[in-house]
C-alpha positions in Angstrom: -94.8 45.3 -45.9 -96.5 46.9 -43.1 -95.3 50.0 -41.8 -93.6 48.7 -38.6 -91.5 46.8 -41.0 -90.8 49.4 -43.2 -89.2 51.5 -40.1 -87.7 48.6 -38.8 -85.8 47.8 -42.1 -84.9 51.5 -42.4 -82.4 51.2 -39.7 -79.1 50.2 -40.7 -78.0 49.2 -37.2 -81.4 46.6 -37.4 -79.8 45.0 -40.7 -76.3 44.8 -39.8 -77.3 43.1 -36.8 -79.2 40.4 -39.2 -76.0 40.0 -41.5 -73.5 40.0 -38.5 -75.7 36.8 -37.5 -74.6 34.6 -40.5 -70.6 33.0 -40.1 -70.1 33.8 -44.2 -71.4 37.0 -44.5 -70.2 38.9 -40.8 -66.3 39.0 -42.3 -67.6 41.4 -44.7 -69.1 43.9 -42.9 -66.6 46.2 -41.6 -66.7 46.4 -37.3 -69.6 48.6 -36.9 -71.2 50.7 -33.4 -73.4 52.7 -32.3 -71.9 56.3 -32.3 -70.6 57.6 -28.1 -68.3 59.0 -27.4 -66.5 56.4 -25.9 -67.0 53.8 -28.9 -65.9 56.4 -30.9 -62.6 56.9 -28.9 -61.5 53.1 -29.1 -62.9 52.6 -32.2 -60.5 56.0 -33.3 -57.4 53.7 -31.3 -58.4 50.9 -33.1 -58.6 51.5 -36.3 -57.0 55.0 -37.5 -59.8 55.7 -39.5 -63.9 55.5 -38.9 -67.0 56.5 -41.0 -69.8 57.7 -38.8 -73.2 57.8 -40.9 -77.2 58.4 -39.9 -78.9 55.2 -38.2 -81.5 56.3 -40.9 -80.8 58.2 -44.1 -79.4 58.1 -47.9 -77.8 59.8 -50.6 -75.0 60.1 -48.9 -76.3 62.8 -46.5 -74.3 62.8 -42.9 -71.5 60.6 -43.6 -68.7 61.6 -41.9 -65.1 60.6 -42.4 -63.1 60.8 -39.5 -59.2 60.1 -38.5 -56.5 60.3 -35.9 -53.1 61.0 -36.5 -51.0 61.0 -33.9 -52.2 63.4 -30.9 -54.3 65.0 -33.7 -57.9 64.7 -35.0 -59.7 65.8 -38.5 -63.0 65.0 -40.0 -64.5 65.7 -43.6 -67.9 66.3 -44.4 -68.4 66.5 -48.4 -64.9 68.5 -49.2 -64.3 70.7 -46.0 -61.9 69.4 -43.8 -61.7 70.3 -40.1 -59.1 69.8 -37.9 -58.5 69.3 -34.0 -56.1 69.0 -31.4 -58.1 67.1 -29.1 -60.2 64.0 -28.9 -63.0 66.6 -27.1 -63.1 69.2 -29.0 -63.4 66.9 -32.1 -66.3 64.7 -29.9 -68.1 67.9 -29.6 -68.0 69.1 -32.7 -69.6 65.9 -34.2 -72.0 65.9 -31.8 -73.1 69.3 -32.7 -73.4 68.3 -36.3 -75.3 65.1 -35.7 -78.1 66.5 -33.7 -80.6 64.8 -32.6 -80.1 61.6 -35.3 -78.9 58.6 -34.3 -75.6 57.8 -35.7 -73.2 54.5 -37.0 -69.8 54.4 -36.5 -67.9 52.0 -38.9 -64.4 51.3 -39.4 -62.8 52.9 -42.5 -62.1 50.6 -45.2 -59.4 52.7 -48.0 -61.1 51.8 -50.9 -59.5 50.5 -54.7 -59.3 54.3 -56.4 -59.2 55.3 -60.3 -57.5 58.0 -60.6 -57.0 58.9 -57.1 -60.8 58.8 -56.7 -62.4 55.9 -54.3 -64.9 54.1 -56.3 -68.2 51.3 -54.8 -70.4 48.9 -56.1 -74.2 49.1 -56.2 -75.9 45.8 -56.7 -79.7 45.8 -57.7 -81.6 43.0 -56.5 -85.7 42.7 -57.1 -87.7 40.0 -56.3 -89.4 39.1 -60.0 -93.1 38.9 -60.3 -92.9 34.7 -60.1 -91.3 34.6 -56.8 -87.8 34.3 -57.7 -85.1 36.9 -57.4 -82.8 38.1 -59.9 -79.8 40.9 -60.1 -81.1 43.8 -62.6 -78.0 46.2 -62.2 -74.5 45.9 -61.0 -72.5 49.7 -61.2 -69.6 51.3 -60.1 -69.4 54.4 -58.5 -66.5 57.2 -58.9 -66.1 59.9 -56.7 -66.6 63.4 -57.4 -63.0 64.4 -57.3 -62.3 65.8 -53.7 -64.9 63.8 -52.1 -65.3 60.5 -50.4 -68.9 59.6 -50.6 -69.4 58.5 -54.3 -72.9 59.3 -54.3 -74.5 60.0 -57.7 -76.6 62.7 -56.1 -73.1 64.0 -54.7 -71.4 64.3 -58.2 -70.4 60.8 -59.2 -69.9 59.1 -62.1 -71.2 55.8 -62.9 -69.5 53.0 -64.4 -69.9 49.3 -65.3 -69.4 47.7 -62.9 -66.8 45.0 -65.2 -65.3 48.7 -66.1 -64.9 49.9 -62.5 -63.2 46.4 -61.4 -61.1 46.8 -64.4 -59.7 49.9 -64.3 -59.4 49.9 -60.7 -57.7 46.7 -60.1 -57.2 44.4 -63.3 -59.0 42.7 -66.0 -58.4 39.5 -65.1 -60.3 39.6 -61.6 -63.6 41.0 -63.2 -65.4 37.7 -63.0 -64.4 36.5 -59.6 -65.4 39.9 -58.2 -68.7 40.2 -59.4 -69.2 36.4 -58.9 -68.1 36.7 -55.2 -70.8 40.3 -54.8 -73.5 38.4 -56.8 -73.0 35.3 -53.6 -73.2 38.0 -50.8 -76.0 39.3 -52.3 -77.7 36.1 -52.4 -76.6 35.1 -49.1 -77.8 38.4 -47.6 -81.0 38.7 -49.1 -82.0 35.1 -47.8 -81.1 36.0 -44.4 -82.9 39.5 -45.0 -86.0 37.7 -46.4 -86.2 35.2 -43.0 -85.8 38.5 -40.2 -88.3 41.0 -42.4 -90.7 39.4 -44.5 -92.5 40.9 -47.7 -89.0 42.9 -48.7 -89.2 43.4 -52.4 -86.7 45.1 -53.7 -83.0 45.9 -52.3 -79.6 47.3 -53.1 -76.4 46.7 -51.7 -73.7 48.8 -51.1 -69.8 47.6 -51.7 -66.7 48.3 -51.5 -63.4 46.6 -52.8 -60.6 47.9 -50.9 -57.0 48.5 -51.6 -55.9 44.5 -51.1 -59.0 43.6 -53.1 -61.4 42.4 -50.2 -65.4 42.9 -50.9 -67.1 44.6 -48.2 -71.2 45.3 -47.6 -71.1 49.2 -46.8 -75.0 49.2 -46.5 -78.2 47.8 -47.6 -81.1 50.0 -49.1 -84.6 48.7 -48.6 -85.5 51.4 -51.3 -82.6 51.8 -53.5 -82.1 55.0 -55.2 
């Protein structure tokens, strides 16, 4: 893959775009903008709840939750919480912290929990030396109690990902889960595979949420 490629992949924004493109896949990525302020005020209205995260980055690093309630505003970075009474002073305050990086905002999905702690998917998928592609790895992830990101590099604990769909839902919808990420990720990667050619390697991001719906969070190009 050339290095133009390589960039152009990095961006989140670049393969959401490519995903939002196909009728099955777009219902499972959750509404997504760039981050202004005013996307991020109607996006606020809209939804309650928002994740802002780095155009470019991993591990975790720079997500952001953020929340209205009522006339009120917080945000939580890792475990510290910080709370505002207005929309400005909580715009300005992000803004400070993101810098110069371009950043996402995506609606808040309240994910299935065990134990109070939200838990994700990570799906492996490598293109094998003959051409074809095959799943090497699907894992759940567990939040470090108090956070939100469930980051391995952030404290998490890995699971099964049969163990995570059990214990955080049932035993009985372990197949159709994994059955239903193992078609995204086929479906994804194909329309992936057409927009960037030479990709070789990927690893999607999901989460179930609370009513049991499969969303794609993210896809790595160079998964961790």
């Amino acid at each position: 893959m050339s290095d133009e490629q390589g960039r152009q992949l990095a961006s989140k924004w670049a393969k959401t775009e490519a995903l939002l493109s196909h009728a099955q896949i777009a219902p499972h990525i959750p509404p997504t903008r760039m981050f202004t302020k005013d996307n991020l005020s109607s996006m606020l209205s809209q939804h309650g709840m928002v994740v802002i995260k780095p155009v470019k980055g991993a591990g975790g690093h720079g997500v952001i939750k953020v929340s209205r309630e009522g006339g009120s505003y917080k945000y939580t970075y890792y475990s510290k919480t910080n709370r505002f009474q207005s929309f400005d002073g909580l715009y300005r305050s992000l803004n400070s912290k993101r810098g110069k990086r371009r950043y996402l905002i995506q609606k808040g999905i309240r994910l299935a929990t065990i134990g109070g702690r939200p838990i994700d998917y990570r799906v492996k998928y490598v293109k094998q030396p003959e051409g074809h592609w095959a799943i090497t790895a699907i894992v759940g992830r567990l939040a470090k109690p108090g956070l939100f990101v469930t980051n391995i590099c952030r404290g998490g604990t890995l699971l099964s990902g049969s163990e995570g769909i059990r214990r955080s839902f049932s035993k009985s919808v372990v197949v159709s889960k994994k059955r239903e990420m193992r078609t995204l990720t086929q479906l994804s990667t194909a329309v992936l595979e057409s927009r960037f050619p030479g990709i070789g390697q990927l690893g999607f991001d999901f989460g179930i949420d609370q009513s049991g719906k499969i969303w794609i969070f993210e896809v790595n190009t160079r998964p961790q």
